[in-house]
C-alpha positions in Angstrom: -20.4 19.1 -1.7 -17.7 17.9 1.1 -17.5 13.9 1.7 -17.6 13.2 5.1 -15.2 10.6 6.9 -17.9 8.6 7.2 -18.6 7.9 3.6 -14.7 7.8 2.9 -14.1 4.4 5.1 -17.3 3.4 3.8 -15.6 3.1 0.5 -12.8 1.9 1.8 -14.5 -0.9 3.0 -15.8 -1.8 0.1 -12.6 -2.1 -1.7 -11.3 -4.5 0.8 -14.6 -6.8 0.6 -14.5 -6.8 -3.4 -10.9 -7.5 -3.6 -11.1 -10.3 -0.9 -13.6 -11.6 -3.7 -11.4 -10.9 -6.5 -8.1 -12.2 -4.9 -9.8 -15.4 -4.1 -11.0 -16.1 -7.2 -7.9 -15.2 -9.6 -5.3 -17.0 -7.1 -7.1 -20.4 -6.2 -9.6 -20.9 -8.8 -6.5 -23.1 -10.9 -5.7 -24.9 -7.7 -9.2 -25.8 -6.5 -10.6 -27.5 -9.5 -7.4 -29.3 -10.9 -5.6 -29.8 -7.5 -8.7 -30.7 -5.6 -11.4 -31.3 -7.5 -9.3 -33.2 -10.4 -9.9 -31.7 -13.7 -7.0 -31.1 -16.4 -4.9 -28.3 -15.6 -5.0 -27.2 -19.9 -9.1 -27.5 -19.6 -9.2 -25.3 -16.2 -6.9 -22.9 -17.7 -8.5 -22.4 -21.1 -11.8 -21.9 -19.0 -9.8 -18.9 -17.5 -8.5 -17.4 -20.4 -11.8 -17.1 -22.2 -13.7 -16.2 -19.5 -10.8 -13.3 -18.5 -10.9 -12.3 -22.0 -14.5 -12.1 -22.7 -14.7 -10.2 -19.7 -12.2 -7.7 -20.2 -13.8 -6.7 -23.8 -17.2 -6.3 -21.1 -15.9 -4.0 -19.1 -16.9 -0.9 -21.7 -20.2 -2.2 -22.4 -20.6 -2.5 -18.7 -20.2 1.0 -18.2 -22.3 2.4 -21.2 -25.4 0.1 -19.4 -24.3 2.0 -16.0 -24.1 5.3 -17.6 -27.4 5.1 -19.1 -28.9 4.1 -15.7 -31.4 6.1 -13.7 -33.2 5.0 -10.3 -34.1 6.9 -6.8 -30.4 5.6 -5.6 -28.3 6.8 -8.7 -26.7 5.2 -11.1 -23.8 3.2 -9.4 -25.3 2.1 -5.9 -27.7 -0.2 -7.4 -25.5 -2.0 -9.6 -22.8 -2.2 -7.1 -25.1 -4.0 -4.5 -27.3 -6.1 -6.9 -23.8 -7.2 -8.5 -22.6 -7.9 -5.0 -25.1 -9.9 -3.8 -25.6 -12.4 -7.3 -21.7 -12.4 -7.0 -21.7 -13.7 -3.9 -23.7 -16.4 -4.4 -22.0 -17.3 -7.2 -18.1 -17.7 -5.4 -19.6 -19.6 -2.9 -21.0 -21.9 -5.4 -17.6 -21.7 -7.5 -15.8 -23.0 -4.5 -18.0 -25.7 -3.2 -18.3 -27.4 -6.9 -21.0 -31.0 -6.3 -19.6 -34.5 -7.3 -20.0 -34.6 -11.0 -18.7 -37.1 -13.8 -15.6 -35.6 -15.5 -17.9 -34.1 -18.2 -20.5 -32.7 -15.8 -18.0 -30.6 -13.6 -15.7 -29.5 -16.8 -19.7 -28.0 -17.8 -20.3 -26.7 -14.1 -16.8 -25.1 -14.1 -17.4 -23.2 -17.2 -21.0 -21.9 -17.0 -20.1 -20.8 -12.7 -16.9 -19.4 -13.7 -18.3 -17.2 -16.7 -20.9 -16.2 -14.6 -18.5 -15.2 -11.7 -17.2 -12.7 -14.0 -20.0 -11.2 -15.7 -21.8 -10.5 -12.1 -17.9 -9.1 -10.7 -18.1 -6.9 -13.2 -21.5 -5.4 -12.6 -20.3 -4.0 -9.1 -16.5 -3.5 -10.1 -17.2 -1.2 -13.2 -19.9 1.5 -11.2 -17.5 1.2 -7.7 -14.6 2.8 -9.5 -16.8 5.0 -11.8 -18.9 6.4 -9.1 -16.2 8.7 -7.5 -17.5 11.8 -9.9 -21.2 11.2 -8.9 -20.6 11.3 -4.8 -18.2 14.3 -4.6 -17.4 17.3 -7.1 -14.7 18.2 -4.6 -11.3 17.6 -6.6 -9.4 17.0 -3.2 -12.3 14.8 -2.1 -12.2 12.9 -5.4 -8.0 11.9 -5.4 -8.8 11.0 -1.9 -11.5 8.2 -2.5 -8.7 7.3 -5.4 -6.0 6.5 -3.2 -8.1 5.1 -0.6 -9.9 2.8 -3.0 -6.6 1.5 -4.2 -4.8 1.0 -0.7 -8.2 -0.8 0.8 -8.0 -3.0 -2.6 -4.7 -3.8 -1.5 -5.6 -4.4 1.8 -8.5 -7.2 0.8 -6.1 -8.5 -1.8 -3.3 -9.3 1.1 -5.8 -10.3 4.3 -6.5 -13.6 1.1 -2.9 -14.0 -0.1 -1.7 -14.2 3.6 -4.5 -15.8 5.5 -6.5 -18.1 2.7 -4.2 -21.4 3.3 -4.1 -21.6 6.8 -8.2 -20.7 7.1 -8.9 -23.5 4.9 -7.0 -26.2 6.3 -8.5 -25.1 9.9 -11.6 -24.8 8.2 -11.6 -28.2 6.8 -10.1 -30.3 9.7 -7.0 -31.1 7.0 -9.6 -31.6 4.2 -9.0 -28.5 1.4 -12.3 -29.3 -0.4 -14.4 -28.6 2.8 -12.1 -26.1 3.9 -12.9 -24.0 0.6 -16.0 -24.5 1.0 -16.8 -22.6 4.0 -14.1 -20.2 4.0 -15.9 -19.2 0.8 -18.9 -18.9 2.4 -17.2 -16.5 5.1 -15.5 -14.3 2.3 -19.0 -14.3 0.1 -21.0 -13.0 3.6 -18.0 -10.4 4.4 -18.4 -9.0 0.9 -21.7 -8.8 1.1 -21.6 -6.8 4.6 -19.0 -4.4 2.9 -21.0 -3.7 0.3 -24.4 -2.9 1.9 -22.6 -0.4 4.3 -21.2 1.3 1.5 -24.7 1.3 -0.1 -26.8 2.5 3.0 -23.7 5.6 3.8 -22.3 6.9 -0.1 -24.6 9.1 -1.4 -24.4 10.4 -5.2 -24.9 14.3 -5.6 -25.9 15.6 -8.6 -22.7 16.2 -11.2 -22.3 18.5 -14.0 -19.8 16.2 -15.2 -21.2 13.0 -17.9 -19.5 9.7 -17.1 -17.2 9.3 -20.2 -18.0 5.2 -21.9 -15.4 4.0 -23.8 -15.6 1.4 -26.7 -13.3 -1.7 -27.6 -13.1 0.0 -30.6 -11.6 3.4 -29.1 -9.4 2.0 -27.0 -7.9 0.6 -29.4 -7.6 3.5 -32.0 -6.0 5.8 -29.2 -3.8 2.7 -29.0 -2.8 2.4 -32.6 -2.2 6.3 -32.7 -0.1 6.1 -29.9 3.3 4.9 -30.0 4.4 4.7 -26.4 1.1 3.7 -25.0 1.2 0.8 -27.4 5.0 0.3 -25.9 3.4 0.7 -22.4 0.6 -1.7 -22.6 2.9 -4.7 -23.6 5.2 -3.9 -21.4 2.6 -4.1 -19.0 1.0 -7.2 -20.7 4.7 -9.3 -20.2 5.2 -7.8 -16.3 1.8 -8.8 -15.2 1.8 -12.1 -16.8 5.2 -13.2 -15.2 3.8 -11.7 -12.1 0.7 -14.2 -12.6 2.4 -17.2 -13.2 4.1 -17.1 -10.1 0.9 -16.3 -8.0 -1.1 -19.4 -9.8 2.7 -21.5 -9.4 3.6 -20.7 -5.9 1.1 -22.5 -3.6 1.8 -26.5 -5.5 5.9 -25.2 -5.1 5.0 -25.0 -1.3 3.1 -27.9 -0.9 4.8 -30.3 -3.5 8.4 -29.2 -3.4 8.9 -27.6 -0.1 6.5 -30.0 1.5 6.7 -31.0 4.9 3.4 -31.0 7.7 4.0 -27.0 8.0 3.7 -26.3 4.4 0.7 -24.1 5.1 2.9 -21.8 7.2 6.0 -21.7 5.3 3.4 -20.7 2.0 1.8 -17.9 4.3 5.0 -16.7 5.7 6.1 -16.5 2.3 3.4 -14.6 0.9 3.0 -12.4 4.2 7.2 -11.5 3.5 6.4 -10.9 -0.6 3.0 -8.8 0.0 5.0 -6.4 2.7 7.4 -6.0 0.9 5.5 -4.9 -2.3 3.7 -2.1 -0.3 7.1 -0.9 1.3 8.3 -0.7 -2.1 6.0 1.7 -3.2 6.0 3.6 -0.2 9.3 3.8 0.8 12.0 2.5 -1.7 10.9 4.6 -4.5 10.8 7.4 -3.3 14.2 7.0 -2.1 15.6 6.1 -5.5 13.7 8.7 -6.8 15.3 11.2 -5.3 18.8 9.7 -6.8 17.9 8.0 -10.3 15.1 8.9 -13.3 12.6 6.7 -13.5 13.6 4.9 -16.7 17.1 3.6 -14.8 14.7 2.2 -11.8 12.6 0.3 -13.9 15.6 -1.3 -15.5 16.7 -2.2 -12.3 13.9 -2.9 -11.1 13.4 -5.9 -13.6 17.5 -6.7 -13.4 16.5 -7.2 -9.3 13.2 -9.5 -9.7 15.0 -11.6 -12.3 18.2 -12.0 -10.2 15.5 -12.9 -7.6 14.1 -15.7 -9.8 17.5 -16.8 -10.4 18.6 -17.3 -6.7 15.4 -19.4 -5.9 16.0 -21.8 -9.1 19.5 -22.1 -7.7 18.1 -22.7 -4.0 16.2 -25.6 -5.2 19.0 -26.8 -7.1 21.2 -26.9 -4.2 19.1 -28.3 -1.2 18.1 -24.8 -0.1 14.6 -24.8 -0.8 13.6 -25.7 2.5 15.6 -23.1 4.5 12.6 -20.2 4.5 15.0 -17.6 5.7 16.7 -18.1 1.9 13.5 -18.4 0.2 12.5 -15.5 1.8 15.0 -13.0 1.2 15.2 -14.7 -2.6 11.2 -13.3 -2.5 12.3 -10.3 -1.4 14.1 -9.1 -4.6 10.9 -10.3 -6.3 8.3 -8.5 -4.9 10.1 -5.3 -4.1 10.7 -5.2 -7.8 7.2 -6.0 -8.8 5.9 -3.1 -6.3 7.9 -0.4 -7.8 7.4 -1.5 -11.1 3.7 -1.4 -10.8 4.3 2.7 -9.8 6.4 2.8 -12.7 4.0 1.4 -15.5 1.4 3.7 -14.0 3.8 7.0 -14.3 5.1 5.5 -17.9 1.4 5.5 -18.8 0.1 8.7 -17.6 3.6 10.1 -20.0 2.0 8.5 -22.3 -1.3 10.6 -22.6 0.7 13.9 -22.8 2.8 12.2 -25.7 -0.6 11.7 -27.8 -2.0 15.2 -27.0 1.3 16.5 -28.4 0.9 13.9 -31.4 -2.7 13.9 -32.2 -4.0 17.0 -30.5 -6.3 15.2 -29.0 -6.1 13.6 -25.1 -7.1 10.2 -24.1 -7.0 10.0 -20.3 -9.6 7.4 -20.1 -9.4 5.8 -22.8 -5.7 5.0 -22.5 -6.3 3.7 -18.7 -9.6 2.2 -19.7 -6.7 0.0 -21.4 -4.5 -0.3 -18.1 -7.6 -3.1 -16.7 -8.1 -4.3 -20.1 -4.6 -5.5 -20.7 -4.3 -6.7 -17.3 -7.2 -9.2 -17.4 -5.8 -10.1 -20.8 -2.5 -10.5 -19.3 -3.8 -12.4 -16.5 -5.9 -14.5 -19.0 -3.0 -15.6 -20.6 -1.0 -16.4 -18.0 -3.1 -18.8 -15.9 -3.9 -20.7 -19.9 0.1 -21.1 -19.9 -0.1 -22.5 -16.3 -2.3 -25.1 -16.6 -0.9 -26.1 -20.0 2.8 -26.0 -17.9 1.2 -28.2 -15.3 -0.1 -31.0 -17.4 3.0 -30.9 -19.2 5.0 -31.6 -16.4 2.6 -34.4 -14.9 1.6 -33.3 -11.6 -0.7 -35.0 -9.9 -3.5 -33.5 -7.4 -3.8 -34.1 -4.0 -6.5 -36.5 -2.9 -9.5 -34.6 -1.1 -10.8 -37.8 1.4 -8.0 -38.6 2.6 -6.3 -35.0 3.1 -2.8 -36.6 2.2 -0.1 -35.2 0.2 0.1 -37.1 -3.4 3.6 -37.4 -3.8 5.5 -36.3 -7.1 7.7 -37.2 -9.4 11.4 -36.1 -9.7 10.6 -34.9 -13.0 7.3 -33.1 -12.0 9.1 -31.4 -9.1 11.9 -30.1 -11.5 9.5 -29.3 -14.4 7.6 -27.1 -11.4 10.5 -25.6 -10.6 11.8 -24.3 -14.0 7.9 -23.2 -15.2 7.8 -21.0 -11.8 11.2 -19.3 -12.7 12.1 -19.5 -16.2 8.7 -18.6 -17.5 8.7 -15.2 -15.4 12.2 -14.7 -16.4 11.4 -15.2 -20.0 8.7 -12.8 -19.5 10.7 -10.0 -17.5 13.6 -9.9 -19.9 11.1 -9.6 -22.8 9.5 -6.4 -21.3 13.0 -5.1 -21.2 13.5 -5.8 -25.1 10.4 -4.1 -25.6 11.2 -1.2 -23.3 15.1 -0.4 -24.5 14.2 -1.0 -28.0 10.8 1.8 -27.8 10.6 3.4 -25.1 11.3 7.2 -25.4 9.9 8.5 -22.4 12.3 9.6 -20.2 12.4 12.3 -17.8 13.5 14.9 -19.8 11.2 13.6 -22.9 8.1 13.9 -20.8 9.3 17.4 -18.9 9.7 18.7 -22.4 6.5 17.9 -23.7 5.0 18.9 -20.7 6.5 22.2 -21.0 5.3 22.3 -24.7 2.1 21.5 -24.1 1.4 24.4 -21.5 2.9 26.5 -24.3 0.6 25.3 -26.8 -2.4 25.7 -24.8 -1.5 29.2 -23.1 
């Protein structure tokens, strides 16, 4: 059966309310509670870690429980919007935390942020599985794909660009009130979102049986596959540099940079980094495409962001961290990198599932991308545990939130920021290209020639 229009920006829709949601959460949780609300920066970030991993070994057993469902509206719709709905609640509570004694908000923290992610899940595992259900059109189906994953962007980029300078208009200069309520706008938008989706998608009968995966598959198609393994860690050590710099940037803005417009310069920033990522994918590679293989732009690709990281320790090493047309075009190299890396992983890893079918005789599309989120949530896990470690390490302070004024830090916190928002990455970044020249195999003409093998074997 055709989907309509209609029912394709209806699921677009719904990407861009659930990743407002989800970029919210993953990029100010850290900063809320130990820059605002005052809890240790180690504590917050070992809440994080836990709560990313547990919910990243969830994320299978979610979709068994979805898979096994059966109502009047289907299997996905119902979770999607009951999920929605409980989640919503629950990030609006997240970001307007009561006053508690130190012990009673570490406890509030760590049963709302849990909960945060167990309810996320429940509408984030049936969105993306639902596409088989509503359309047995093939064109139909990569369509909702690539719109899904563009509207995704879309939410992810209105909260990197927009969150700082809605929160201090929100709160009259005070960030605790000004959380609070733009939470409450995000939670009502992605509630709105949702419903439509609900009330438009319908699921048509499928042929087709949603495939569940276990932990314990994913990681036996793992084990049996040696460039996925290669794959996923590369992945793991891009996407946690990537993360540290997300959870780092906003304090470098307001602590280092400074200055009554530090809300701008920190959105101008991000508005430069995020467009630059999407032209990346969209224009940029293919341009080098058409020139070099894919394994000498991913080698670039990492050379560029950590020359990138380089040239903004050096700016704030020689009074240039203030000049925003510097920063910027320091950013630049960053985030044009990370866009076209993050095509790259995702070509490397669909190489990947050739490479076992040819190995094993068996392939394992889903379960090796099934991997894709789990790493990433790992990855992500880990990264925001070494931030708030970095961040008590270093000393900083957090801002006061009666008063709305800036807590001044030390020369030694500022430099210690400094070299955990660059060095860390960097460490990271050269790492993955260790890993990569060292066990990689992959390249074009390695994948063409399996390709052309397999079709061999199977004709």
């Amino acid at each position: 059966m055709k989907f309509s229009k209609k029912e394709t920006a209806a699921y677009g829709l719904g990407a861009i309310g659930k990743d407002m949601v989800y970029a919210l959460s993953a990029s100010f949780v850290m900063y809320y509670y130990q820059d605002i609300m005052g809890l240790s920066a180690s504590f917050v970030g070992l809440i994080l870690m836990i709560a990313r991993v547990f919910d990243a070994i969830n994320d299978p057993f979610m979709g068994v429980i979805v898979a096994k469902t059966n109502t009047k509206y289907g299997k996905f719709r119902p979770w999607i919007l009951s999920g929605t709905i409980l989640n919503a609640f629950i990030l609006y509570a997240l970001f307007s935390a009561p006053s508690l004694s130190d012990g009673g908000l570490k406890a509030y923290f760590a049963v709302i942020y849990i909960l945060w992610g167990i309810t996320y899940t429940m509408m984030d595992i049936p969105y993306w599985s639902m596409i088989p259900a509503v359309t047995d059109n093939s064109a139909d189906r990569e369509q909702l794909s690539v719109v899904g994953r563009t509207c995704a962007g879309v939410g992810n980029a209105l909260i990197t660009v927009g969150t700082v300078m809605a929160v201090a208009a929100l709160g009259g200069g005070v960030e605790r009130t000004g959380f609070k309520w733009f939470a409450l706008i995000v939670s009502i938008i992605f509630v709105i979102t949702e419903f439509i989706l609900f009330i438009t998608i319908k699921e048509r009968p499928t042929k087709e049986k949603m495939k569940t995966t276990s932990v314990k598959e994913m990681f036996t198609a793992l084990v049996q596959n040696d460039q996925a393994m290669t794959t996923v860690l590369t992945i793991v050590l891009i996407n946690s540099a990537l993360y540290i710099t997300s959870n780092l940037i906003i304090y470098f803005f307001k602590y280092d940079v400074g200055g009554t417009s530090w809300e701008g310069n920190y959105t101008l920033f991000s508005t430069v980094g995020g467009a630059s990522q999407i032209l990346s994918m969209m224009l940029v590679y293919p341009l080098l495409r058409k020139k070099f293989s894919n394994t000498t732009i991913f080698r670039l690709c990492l050379g560029l962001s950590v020359t990138g990281y380089i040239l903004i320790l050096l700016a704030c090493f020689t009074g240039l961290s203030h000049n925003m047309a510097v920063l910027c075009a320091c950013g630049l190299l960053v985030f044009m990198a990370n866009g076209m890396l993050t095509v790259l992983t995702t070509v490397f890893l669909s190489n990947t599932v050739d490479y076992g079918e040819l190995k094993t005789g068996r392939r394992e599309e889903s379960v090796i991308f099934s991997m894709q989120t789990f790493v990433v949530k790992l990855a992500s896990g880990l990264a925001v545990f070494l931030t708030g470690l970095g961040l008590d390490m270093i000393g900083l302070v957090g801002n006061s939130d009666t008063t709305g004024e800036i807590v001044q830090q030390s020369a030694s916190t500022i430099t210690g920021l400094r070299l955990l928002m660059t060095i860390l990455p960097i460490i990271g970044l050269i790492c993955a290209l260790f890993v990569f020249n060292k066990k990689f195999i992959l390249t074009d003409e390695k994948a063409d020639e399996i390709a052309r093998e397999l079709k061999e074997r199977r004709a």
